[in-house]
C-alpha positions in Angstrom: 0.0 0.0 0.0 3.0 2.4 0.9 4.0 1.7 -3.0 0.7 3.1 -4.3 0.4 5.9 -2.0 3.6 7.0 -3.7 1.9 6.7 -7.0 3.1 3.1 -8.0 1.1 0.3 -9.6 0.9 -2.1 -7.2 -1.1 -5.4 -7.5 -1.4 -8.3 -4.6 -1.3 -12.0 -5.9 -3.7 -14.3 -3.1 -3.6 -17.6 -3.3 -5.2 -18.5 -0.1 -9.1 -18.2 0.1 -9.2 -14.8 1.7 -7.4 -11.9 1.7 -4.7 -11.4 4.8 -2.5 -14.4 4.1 -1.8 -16.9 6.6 -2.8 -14.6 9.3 -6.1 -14.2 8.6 -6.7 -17.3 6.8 -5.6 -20.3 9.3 -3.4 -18.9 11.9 -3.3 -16.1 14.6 -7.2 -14.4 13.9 -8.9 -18.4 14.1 -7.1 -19.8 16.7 -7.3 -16.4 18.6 -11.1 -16.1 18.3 -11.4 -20.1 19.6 -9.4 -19.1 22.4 -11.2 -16.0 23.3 -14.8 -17.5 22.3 -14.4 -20.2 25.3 -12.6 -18.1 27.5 -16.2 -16.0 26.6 -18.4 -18.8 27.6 -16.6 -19.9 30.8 -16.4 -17.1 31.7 -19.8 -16.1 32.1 -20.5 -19.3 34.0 -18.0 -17.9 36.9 -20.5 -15.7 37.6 -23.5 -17.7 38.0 -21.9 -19.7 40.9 -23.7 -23.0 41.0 -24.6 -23.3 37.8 -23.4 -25.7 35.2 -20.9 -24.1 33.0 -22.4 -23.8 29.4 -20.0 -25.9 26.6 -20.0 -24.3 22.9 -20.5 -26.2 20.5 -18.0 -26.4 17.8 -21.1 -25.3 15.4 -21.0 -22.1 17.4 -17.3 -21.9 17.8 -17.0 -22.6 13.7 -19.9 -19.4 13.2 -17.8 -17.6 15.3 -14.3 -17.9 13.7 -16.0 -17.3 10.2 -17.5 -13.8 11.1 -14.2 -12.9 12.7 -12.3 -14.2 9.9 -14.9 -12.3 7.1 -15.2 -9.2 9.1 -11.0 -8.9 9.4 -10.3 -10.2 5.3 -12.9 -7.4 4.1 -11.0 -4.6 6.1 -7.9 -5.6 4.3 -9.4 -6.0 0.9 -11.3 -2.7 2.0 -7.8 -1.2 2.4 -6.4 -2.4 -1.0 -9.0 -1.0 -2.7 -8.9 2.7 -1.0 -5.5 2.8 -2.1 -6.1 1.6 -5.7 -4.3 -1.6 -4.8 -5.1 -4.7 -7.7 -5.9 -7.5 -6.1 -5.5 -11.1 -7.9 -6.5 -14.5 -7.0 -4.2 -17.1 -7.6 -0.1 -17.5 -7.6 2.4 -15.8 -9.4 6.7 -15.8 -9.0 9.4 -13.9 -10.2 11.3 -15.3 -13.3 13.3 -12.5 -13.0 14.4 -8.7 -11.3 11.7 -7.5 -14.0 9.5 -10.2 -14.5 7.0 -12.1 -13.2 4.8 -15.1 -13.8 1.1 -15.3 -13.0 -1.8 -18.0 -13.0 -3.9 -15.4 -11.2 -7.5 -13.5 -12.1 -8.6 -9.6 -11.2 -10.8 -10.9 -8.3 
């Protein structure tokens, strides 16, 4: 984004199913919206002292994960396209300093 803010053409090359990489896709935003959807549910139980402490279930935990995951790949791919960023779905590599190969589509 930096590179089109200074006037560059700049295009992004996903592979994965959303935008945000790795990140977004399987790693720190999931496993950190499990963790803090259980630690959400316990921890309302604390407070009602006696009672049974409610389990998710992993249909709820899934739903969960997917809005979290949706809400935080649209505010990237929001960002891309404020900036005038291209974004492409697919892969693509350098052959060389000036260019590069691409099995990707405008998404």
């Amino acid at each position: 984004m930096q590179a089109a803010k200074l006037g560059k053409r700049v295009a992004v090359v996903e592979r994965r199913r959303c935008v945000g990489g790795v990140c977004i896709d399987t790693g720190t935003i999931p496993s950190k919206t499990f963790r803090e959807a259980v630690i959400a549910v316990i921890g309302t139980s604390f407070e009602r002292r006696g009672a049974e402490r409610p389990r998710p279930s992993i249909e709820q935990l899934l739903a969960r994960v997917a809005e979290v995951v949706a809400r935080e790949s649209e505010i990237v791919a929001d960002q891309l396209r404020r900036n005038d960023v291209a974004l492409l779905q697919g892969e693509a590599s350098f052959v060389d300093p000036q260019l590069w190969r691409s099995a990707a589509t405008a998404a």
